[in-house]
C-alpha positions in Angstrom: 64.9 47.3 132.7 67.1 46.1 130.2 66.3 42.5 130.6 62.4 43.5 130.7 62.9 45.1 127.3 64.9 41.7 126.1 61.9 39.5 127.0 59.3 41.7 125.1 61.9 41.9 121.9 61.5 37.7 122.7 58.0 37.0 123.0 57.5 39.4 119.8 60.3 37.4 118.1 58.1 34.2 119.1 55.1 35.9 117.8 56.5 36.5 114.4 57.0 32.6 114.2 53.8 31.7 114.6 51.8 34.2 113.2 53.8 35.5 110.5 53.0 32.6 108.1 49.1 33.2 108.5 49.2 36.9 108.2 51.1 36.2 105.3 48.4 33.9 103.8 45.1 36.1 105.3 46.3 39.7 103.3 46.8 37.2 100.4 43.3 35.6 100.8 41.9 38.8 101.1 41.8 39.9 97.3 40.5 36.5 96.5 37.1 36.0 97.5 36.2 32.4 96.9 33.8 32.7 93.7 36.3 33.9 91.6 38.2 30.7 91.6 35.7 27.9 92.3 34.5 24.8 90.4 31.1 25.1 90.1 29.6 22.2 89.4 26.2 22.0 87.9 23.4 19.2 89.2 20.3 19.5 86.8 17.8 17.6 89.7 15.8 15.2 87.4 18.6 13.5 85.8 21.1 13.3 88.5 20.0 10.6 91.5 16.7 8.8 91.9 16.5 7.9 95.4 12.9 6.5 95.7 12.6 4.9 92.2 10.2 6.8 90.6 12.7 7.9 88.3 13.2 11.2 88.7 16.2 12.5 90.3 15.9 14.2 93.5 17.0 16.3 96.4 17.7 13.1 98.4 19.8 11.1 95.6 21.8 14.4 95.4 22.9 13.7 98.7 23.3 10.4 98.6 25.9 11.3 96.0 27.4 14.5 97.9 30.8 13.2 98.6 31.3 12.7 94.7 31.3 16.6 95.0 34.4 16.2 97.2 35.9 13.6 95.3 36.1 15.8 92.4 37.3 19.3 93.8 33.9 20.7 93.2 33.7 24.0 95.5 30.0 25.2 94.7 26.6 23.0 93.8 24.6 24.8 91.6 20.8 23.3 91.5 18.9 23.9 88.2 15.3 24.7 89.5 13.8 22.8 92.4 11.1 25.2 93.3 7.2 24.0 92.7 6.0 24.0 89.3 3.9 21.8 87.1 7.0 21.2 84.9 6.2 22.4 81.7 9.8 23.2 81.1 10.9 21.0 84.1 11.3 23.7 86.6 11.5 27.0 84.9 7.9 27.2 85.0 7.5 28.1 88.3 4.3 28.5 90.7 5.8 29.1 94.2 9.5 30.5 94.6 9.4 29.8 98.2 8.2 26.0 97.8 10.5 22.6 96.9 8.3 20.8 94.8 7.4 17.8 95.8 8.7 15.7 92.9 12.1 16.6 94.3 11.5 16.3 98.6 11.1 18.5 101.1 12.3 21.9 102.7 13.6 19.5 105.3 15.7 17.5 102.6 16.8 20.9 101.0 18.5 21.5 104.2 19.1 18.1 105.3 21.3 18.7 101.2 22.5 22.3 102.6 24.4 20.6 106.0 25.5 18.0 104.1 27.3 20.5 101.3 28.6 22.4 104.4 30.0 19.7 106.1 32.1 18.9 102.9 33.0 22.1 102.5 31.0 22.9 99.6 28.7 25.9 98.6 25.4 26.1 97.1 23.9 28.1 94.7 20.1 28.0 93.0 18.7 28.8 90.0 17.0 32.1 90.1 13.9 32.5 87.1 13.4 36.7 87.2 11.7 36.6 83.6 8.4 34.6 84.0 6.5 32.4 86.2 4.1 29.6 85.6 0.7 30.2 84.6 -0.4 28.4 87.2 1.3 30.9 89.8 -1.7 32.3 92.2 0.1 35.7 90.8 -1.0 35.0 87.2 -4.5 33.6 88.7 -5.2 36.8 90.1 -3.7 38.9 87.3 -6.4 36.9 85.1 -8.7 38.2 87.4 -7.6 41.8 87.7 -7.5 41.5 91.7 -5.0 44.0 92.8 -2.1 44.6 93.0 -1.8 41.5 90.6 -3.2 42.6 87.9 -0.3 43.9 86.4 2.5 41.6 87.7 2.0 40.2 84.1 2.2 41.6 80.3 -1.0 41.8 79.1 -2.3 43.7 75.4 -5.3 44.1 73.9 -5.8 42.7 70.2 -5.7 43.9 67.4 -8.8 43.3 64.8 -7.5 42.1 61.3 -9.8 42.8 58.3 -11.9 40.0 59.0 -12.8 41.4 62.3 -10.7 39.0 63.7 -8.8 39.6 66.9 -4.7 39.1 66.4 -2.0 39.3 68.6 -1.1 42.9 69.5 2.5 42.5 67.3 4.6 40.1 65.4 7.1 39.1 68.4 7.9 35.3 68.6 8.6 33.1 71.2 12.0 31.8 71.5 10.2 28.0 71.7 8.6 29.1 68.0 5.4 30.8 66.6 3.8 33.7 68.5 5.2 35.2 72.0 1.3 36.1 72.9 -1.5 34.1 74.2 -5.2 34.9 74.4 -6.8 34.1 77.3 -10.5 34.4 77.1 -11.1 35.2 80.9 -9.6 38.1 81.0 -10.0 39.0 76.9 -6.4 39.8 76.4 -3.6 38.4 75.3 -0.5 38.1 77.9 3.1 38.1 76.8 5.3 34.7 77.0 8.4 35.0 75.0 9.2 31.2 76.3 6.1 28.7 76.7 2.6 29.8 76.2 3.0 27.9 80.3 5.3 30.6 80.7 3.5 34.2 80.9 6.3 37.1 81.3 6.5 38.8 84.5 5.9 42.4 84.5 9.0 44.2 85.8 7.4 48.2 85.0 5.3 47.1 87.8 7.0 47.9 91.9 5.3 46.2 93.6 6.3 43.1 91.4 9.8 44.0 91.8 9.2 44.0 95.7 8.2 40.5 95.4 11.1 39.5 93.1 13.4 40.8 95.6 12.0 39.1 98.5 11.9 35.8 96.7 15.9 36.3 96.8 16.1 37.0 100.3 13.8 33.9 101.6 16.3 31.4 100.2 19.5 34.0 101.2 17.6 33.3 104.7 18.3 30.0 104.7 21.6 30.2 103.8 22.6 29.9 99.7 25.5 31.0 99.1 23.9 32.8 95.7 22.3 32.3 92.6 22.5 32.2 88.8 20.2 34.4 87.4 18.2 32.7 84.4 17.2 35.0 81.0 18.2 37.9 81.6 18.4 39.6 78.3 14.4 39.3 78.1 13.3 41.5 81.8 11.8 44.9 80.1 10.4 45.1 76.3 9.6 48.4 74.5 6.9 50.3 76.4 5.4 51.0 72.9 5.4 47.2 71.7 6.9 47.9 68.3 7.0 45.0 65.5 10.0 43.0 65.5 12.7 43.1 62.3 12.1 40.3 60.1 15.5 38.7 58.3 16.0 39.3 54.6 14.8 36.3 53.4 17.8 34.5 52.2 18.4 34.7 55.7 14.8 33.9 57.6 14.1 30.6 55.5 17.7 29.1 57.0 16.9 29.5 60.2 15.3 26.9 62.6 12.3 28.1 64.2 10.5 31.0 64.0 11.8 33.3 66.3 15.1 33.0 64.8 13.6 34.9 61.4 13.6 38.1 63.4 16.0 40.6 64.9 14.8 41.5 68.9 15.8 45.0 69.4 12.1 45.2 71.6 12.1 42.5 73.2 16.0 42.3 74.8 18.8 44.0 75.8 16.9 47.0 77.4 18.4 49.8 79.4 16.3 48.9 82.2 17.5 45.2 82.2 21.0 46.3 83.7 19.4 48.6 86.0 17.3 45.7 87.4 20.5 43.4 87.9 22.2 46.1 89.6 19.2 46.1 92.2 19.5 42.1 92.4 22.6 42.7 93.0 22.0 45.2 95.7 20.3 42.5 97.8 22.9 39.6 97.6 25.2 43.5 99.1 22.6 43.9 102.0 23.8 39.8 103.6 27.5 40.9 102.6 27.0 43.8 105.1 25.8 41.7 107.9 28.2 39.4 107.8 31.1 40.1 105.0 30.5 36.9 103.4 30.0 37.1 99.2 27.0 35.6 98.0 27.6 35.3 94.5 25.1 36.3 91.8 26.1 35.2 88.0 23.8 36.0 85.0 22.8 34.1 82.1 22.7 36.0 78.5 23.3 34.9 75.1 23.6 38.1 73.1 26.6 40.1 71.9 30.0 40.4 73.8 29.0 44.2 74.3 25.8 43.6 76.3 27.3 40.5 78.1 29.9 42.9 79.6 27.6 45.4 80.6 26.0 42.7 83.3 29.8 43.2 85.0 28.0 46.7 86.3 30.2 50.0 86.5 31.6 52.7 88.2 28.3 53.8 89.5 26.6 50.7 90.0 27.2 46.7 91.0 26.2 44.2 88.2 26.9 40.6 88.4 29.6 38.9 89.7 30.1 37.5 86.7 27.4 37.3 83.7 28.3 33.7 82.0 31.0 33.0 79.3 29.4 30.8 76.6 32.2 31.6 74.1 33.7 28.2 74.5 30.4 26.9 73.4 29.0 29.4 70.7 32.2 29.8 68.8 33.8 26.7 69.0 32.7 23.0 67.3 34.6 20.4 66.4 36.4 22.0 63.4 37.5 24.8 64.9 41.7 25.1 64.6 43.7 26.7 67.0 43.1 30.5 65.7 39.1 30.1 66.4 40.2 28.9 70.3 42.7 31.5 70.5 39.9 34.1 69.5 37.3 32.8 71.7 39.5 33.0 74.4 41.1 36.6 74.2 37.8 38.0 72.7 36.0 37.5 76.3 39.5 38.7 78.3 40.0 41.4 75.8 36.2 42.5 76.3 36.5 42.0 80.4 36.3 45.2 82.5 39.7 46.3 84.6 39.4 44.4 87.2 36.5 41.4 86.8 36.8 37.7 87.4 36.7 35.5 84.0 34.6 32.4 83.7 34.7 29.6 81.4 31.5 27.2 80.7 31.7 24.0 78.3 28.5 22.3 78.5 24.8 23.1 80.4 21.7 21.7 79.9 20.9 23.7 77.5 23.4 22.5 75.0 25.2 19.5 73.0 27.2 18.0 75.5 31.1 18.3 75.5 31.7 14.9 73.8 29.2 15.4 70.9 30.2 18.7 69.9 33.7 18.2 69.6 33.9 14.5 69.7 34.9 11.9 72.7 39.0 12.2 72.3 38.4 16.3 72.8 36.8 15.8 76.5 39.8 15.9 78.3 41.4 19.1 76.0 37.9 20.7 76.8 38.2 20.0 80.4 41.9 21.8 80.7 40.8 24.9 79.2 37.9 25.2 81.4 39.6 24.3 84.7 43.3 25.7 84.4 42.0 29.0 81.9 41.7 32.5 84.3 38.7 32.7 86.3 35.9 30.6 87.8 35.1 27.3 86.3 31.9 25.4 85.2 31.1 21.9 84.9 27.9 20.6 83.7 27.2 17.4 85.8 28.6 13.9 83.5 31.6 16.3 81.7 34.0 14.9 84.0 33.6 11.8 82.8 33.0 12.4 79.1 28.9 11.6 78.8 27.7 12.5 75.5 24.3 13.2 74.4 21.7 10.3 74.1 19.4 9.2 71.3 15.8 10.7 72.3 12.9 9.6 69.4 9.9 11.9 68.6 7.7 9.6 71.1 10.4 10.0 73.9 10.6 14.0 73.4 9.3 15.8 76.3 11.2 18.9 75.4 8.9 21.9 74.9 11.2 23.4 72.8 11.7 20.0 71.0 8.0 19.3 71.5 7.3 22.5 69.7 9.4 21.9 66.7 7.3 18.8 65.7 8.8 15.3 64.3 10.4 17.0 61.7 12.8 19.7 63.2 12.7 18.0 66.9 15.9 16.7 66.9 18.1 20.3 66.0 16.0 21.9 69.2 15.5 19.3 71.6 17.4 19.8 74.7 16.7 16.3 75.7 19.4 14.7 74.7 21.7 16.3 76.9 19.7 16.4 79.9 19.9 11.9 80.3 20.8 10.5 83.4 23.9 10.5 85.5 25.6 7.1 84.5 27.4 6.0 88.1 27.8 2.5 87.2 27.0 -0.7 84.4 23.7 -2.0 86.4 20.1 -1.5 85.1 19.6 2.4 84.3 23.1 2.9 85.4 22.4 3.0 88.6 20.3 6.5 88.6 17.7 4.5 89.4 16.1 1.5 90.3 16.0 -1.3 88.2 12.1 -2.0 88.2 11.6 2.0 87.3 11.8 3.9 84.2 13.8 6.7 84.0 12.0 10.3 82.8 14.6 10.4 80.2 16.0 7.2 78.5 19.7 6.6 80.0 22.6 6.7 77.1 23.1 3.3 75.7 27.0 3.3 76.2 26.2 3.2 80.0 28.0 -0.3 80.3 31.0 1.4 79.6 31.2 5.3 80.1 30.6 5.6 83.9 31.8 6.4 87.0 32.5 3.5 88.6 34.4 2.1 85.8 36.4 5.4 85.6 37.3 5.5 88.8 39.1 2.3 88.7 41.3 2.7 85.4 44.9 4.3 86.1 43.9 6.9 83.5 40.5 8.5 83.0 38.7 11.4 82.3 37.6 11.2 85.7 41.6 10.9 86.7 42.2 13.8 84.6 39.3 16.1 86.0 40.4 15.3 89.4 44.2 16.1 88.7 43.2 18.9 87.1 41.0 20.1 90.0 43.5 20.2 92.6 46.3 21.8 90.0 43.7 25.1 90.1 44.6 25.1 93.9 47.4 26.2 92.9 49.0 29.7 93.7 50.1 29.4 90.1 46.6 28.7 88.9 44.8 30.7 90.9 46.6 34.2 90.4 49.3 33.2 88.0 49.7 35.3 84.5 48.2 33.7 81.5 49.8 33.7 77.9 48.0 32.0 75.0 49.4 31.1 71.8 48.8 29.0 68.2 51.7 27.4 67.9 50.5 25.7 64.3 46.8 25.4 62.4 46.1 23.1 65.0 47.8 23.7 67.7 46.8 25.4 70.9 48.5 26.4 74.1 49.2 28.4 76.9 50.8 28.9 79.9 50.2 29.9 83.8 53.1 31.6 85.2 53.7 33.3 88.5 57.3 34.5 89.8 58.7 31.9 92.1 56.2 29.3 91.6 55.9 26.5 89.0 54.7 27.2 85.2 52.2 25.2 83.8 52.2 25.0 80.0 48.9 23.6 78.2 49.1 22.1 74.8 46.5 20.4 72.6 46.5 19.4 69.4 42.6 20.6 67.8 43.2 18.5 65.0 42.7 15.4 63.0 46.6 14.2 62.8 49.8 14.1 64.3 51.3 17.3 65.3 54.6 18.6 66.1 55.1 21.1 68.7 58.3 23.2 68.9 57.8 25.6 71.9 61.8 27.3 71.0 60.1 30.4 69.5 57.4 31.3 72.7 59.9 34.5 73.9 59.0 34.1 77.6 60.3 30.2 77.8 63.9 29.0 77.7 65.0 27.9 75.0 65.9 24.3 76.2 63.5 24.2 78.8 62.9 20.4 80.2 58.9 20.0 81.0 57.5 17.1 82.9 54.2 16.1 81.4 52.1 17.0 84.9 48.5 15.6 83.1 48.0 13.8 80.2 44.4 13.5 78.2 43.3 9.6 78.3 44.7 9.5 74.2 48.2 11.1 74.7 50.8 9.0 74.0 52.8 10.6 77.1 52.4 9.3 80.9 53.1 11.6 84.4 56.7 12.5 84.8 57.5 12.0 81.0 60.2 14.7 79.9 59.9 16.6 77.4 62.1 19.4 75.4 61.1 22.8 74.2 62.1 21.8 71.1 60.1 19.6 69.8 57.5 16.5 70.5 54.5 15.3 68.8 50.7 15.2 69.7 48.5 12.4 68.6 44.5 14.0 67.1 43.0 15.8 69.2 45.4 14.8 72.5 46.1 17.3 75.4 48.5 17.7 78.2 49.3 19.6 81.1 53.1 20.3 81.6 55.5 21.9 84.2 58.6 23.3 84.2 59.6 21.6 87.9 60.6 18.2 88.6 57.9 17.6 91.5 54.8 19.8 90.4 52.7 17.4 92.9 54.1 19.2 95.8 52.8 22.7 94.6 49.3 22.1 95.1 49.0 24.2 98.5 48.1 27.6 97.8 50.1 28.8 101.7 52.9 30.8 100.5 56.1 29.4 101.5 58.4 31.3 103.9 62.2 32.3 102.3 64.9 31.4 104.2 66.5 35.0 103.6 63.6 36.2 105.3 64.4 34.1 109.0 67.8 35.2 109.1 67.6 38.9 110.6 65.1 37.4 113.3 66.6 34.2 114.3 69.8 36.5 115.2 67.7 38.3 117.0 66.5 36.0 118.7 69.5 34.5 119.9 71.0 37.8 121.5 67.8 37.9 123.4 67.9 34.1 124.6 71.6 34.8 125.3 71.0 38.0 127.4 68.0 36.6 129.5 70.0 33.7 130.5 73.2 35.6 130.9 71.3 38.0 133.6 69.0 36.0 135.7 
């Protein structure tokens, strides 16, 4: 009996060995779902890979280019629109939600894309437009018509006669891409609401069964298998039931501002009540494939308002929001003059603001906005690039940041921007979002190798081309490309990924913070915001050692410091607008798994254990 009791006590002993490591790791893994940590990385379709040289990027040339993806440490695809539309606003004008269009392939290459993600490892998510449709949707057709139930999936008002008997538009409200937010349409004798494009008419979300259909427009492409989707416009679902007149600036203030919608205040036309309420039941249907199968799929909201109704997208106690609603702080608050108090405040103000609890996200660029390298300047990508990857939280990278690509000279004649378009010759160029949107640049051949050289590209590809691209990058010792990658597997990382964060101005210009976690490496991130040399003395941070020895871990491409340099705590210099990553440990390559490692305290008690047992069983055959 005794010697049947030694053998269990052994083959648990043996089961300890080799399973105690992965339990170990699994109740780690299990409060750290994989979207709260990921590089999302996002492909706008058009300008990323032409693969059949009509020179518009496609579903096809995005996987020709998948293992780039890999290459990078890119954990999720996000695809800006690739459902049909007539591209009014390239994609967010949409006419089927179930439907690729066919300027971008098929279902088949959508999925062909999908296994091809999968096999690397990577996720997908898509763009998701709740606010509006195209006007060529066979939803707004009908509504035109008043066939049922369509006829109110839209906004639509009656006019308003002037004193001249003249019908006007039923209120004041403006359209975000200038002049008025309302359309007649003479079928019908109304006019319909479209607070983008008049190509754009609203969706009606007071109406159920339009909701229904919403909803299910999520669930045909959760069918297939996304991993989730970022929600577009948010702010803009529900208006005022009683279509009030918009707030017009003081005039001081109107006559500065760009277009026309930016003379007014929007308390009717955004931010409603009923817009959290409706994320909460989006949210709801990425729950009901969680419950099936316990997999996330990850829902993350678009908003530029204020940081109070941002955080309200996070849900609460009684209801699930968004995953996360987008971070633009990095982008609204920050420019190329900012010192190191404005980055300081535009980092705490959105952890500060977070609910108890949430995951963090950092975004630098979209297609929406100035590039990285033209808002802050070319020697700032790298800088920019370390806060976003090593900050707290899920990461975003707008397709061409990791390599630096700046925005591209677009004249009047090449604009195809509404938005721009809208503006005229005159103010095209402060609301174009053309310039950002140019071509991937992969290599110094014709179009830089988006496309082919006998085809024109939709957008003119960046003149610098020759020089800034990928190919080139990848084979210079020191890059932004190098630095993105060395930086992408540092947020693997235990450190990174649930390490403490403490960020501090060190000077006017002087920016930095560290990553700590008990019994792991630090990482200390330091970058001079400014326009001359620096000193940094790092004696006076209270939770560092006084003569601390750092390794520089990752320099930016303009640092005048190399991998494995040493440095002191008390004191080095920073060239303008340089960066670095440093750690406190004199191999911080071989931290990058994120398995716990076993302490050797820990084997002692059980390889004693074992021994007695061995000894006994072979003592008593």
């Amino acid at each position: 009996m005794r010697r049947e009791c030694m053998i269990l006590l052994l083959l648990n002993l043996s089961e300890h060995f080799t399973n105690g490591n992965k339990t170990c790791v699994k109740d780690e893994e299990k409060s750290l779902e994989w979207w709260k940590t990921a590089v999302y990385y996002q492909v706008y379709p058009r300008s990323f890979k032409d693969s059949n040289g009509d020179g518009i990027g496609d579903l096809k040339g995005i996987e020709e280019k998948a293992e780039h993806f890999k290459d990078i440490g890119v954990d999720c695809v996000w695809l800006s629109p690739i459902f049909k539309s007539p591209m009014a606003d390239f994609g967010y004008d949409i006419s089927d939600y179930n439907m690729i269009d066919p300027v971008y392939g098929t279902m088949d290459d959508f999925i062909s894309l999908q296994k091809k993600l999968q096999s690397l490892g990577i996720k997908i998510i898509l763009d998701f437009v709740p606010n509006h449709s195209s006007d060529e949707h066979e939803w707004f057709k009908k509504s035109v018509d008043k066939i049922m139930p369509y006829k109110d999936y839209y906004v639509w008002r009656d006019g308003k006669c002037d004193d001249n008997s003249s019908i006007t538009p039923p209120n004041n409200w403006q359209s975000l891409f200038s002049n008025s937010a309302w359309t007649w349409n003479k079928k019908r004798e109304q006019y319909y609401l479209h607070q983008f494009d008049r190509k754009q008419p609203d969706l009606n979300y007071r109406n159920k069964d339009l909701v229904k259909e919403m909803k299910n427009n999520l669930r045909f492409w959760l069918d297939l298998g996304v991993d989730g989707y970022r929600v577009d416009a948010v702010p803009f679902l529900f208006e005022h039931p009683d279509f009030l007149d918009d707030i017009r600036k003081p005039e001081e203030l109107a006559k500065k501002e760009k277009n026309t919608y930016e003379q007014y205040y929007h308390p009717y036309t955004m931010d409603l009540d009923e817009t959290y309420d409706m994320i909460s039941q989006f949210r709801d249907v990425m729950e009901e494939y969680k419950l099936r199968d316990g997999k996330t799929r990850v829902m993350i909201t678009e908003a530029y308002t204020s940081m109070e109704n941002t955080m309200r997208y996070y849900g609460d106690e009684t209801s699930l929001g968004a995953h996360m609603p987008f971070n633009f702080g990095l982008i609204d608050r920050l420019n190329e003059y900012s010192n190191a108090t404005k980055f300081n405040e535009a980092i705490n103000n959105w952890l500060d603001n977070m609910p108890e609890g949430k995951c963090a996200n950092w975004v630098i660029g979209n297609h929406d906005n100035p590039r990285v390298a033209t808002r802050f300047g070319g020697e700032m990508v790298d800088a920019m690039n370390m806060l976003n990857m090593l900050l707290p939280g899920a990461a975003f990278t707008y397709m061409g940041e990791e390599i630096g690509m700046s925005d591209t000279v677009i004249r009047w004649e090449q604009t195809v921007d509404p938005r721009g378009r809208n503006a005229g010759p005159d103010g095209f160029r402060t609301l174009s979002r053309d310039p950002a949107r140019s071509p991937y640049q992969w290599n110094a051949s014709a179009n830089a190798g988006f496309t082919v050289s006998s085809s024109k590209p939709w957008l003119p590809v960046n003149p610098n081309y020759w020089k800034l691209n990928l190919d080139a990058q990848r084979k210079q010792h020191c890059s932004h490309y190098t630095v993105y990658k060395r930086l992408a597997k540092l947020r693997k990382t235990r450190t990174v990924q649930r390490g403490s964060f403490d960020g501090r101005e060190l000077s006017q210009w002087v920016y930095a913070f560290t990553r700590s976690l008990p019994s792991a490496e630090t990482y200390l991130v330091v970058m001079n915001v400014g326009s001359e040399d620096e000193r940094v003395d790092l004696s006076n941070w209270p939770t560092l050692e006084k003569d601390q020895t750092w390794l520089v871990h990752t320099p930016s491409v303009n640092s005048q410091y190399s991998i494995g340099y040493s440095l002191k705590t008390n004191g080095f210099t920073l060239r303008p607008k340089s960066a670095m990553v440093l750690c406190n440990k004199r191999h911080p390559s071989s931290s990058s798994s994120t398995t716990p490692s076993i302490s050797p305290s820990s084997l002692v008690f059980p390889v004693a254990m074992f021994v007695v047992a061995l000894s006994f069983i072979l003592a008593n055959p």
